[in-house]
C-alpha positions, 0 to 999 in steps of 0.5 A: 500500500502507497504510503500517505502523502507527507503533510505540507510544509507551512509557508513563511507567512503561516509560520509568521502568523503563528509566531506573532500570536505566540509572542502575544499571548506569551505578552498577555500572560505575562502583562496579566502576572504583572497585575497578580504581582501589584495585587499580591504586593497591595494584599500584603500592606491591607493585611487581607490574609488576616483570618479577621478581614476574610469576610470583608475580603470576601465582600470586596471580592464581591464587588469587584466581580460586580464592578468588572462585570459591569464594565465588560457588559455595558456594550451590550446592555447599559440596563444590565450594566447598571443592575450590576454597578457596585453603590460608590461607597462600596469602591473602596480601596481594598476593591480597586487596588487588590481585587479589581488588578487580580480580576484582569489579572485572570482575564489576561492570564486565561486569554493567554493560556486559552489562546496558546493552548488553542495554537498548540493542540487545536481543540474546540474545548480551548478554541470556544472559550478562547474566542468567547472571552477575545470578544468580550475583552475586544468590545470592552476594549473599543469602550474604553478607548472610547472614554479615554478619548472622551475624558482625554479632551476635558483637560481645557476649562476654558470653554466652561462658561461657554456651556450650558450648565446641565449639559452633558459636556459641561458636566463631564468636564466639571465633574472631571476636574471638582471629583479628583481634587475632592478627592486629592484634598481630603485625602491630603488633609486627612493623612496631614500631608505637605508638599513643597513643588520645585521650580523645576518641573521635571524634578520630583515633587517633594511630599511627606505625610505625618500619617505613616500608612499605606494610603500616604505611601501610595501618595508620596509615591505617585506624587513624586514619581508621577506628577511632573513633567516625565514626557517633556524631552524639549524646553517647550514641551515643559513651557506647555507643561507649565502653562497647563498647570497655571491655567488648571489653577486658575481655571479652578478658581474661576470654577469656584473648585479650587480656594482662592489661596493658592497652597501647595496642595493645589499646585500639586494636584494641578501638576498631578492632573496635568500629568494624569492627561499626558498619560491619557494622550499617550494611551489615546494615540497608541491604542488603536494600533494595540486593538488592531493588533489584538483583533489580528490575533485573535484571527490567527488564533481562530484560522489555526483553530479551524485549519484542520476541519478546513483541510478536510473539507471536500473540494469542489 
């Protein structure tokens, strides 16, 4: 009996594709550890593997789950989203610094795992959740894009006045700049913090607080690794720097958000905002080319997962 014919060799490109969605998902995986590490590392300063707080770890997880869920659902149905919205009162810091980086933290790991299984062994028990959660993850994906556009363009409040109150812009921006600085202020004066801002504003700012705790360490930590000027690479990137954080101080106080007294408090929330927004901007301009990137994928994975059911098609 003729032996059967050996099976084709894949060409370049196949071989190409195959690599490039290795490399994503072994990117995936490892992106999604990163997040279990900070959740790990925030589980041991909120000392939640006490037997004493397993029922609120619980709670929170709760929560999260909610919160995550929400989220992921609001494409689909806003009526469901807002059903499974946690209260405000319950997105305490237990849940957005420890459950919530876990959560997506399984999410990225079990897409990776999911899709390498899926180029390794084919099945359809590996290709059908794989597909399953790569659409969830891309439609949510598209909606957070969608909102750090939205929320990368509020930065500016110079247009305020121009707006009707109640309008949907006008709110958007007056509830983005009046909600972080409450915020930032109680915190601030609740841990009895001070800050001295150099002149420099590429240099670290300067804070101590008097309350030796998790929540001030993580303030001292963001206020001087994070809010300064760390993408400014010419003189006049950080003369645009400076000029937003002068027209934030003033525009809150024309707002009536900020005191009339400007405090050191205020120009480091200002220095703060206007970092948060280089960031955002960043984020704005490389996530399209990330979604494509994850939806090309996501193809590959789905080709190699039905190639071999496509080879055994009859030809016509």
């Amino acid at each position: 009996a003729a032996a059967p014919p050996a099976p084709a060799r894949p060409g370049p490109l196949v071989l190409l594709a195959r690599v490039y969605a290795t490399f994503m998902h072994h990117f995936a995986f490892s992106f999604g550890c990163l997040f279990f590490i900070q959740a790990l590392q925030t589980g041991s300063e909120l000392s939640l593997m006490e037997g004493a707080e397993v029922q609120g770890s619980f709670h929170g997880m709760f929560q999260a789950l909610r919160l995550l869920m929400a989220n992921i659902l609001m494409p689909f149905s806003e009526t469901v989203a807002v059903a499974l919205f946690p209260p405000p009162d319950a997105l305490e810091l237990r849940v957005l610094a420890f459950w919530m980086p876990l959560m997506l933290g399984g999410c990225l790991c079990s897409s990776g795992l999911l899709g390498h299984s899926t180029l390794r062994y084919r099945r359809p028990v590996f290709l059908l959740p794989y597909v399953l959660l790569s659409v969830l993850l891309l439609v949510w994906e598209l909606e957070v894009y969608k909102i750090i556009r939205q929320v990368a363009e509020v930065e500016d409040l110079a247009e305020l006045r121009a707006l009707d109150k109640g309008s949907k812009l006008h709110d958007m921006q007056y509830a983005m700049y009046e909600a972080p600085y409450k915020a930032f202020a109680a915190v601030y004066s609740e841990l009895k913090c001070s800050a001295q801002a150099p002149v420099d504003l590429r240099r670290q700012v300067q804070m101590t607080c008097a309350e030796d705790s998790f929540e001030g360490k993580m303030l001292q930590f963001a206020a001087q690794e994070f809010c300064r000027a760390r993408f400014a690479e010419t003189p006049q990137q950080v003369t645009d720097f400076k000029r937003r954080v002068e027209a934030c101080q003033a525009q809150g106080r024309d707002a009536k958000i900020l005191p009339a007294k400007a405090q050191p408090r205020e120009l480091v929330f200002c220095r703060c905002r206007a970092a948060v927004y280089d960031c955002l901007r960043l984020i704005n301009s490389c996530f399209s080319l990330f979604w494509c990137g994850d939806l090309l994928c996501t193809w590959i994975v789905l080709y190699f997962g039905v190639e071999q059911n496509l080879a055994k098609m009859p030809s016509q």
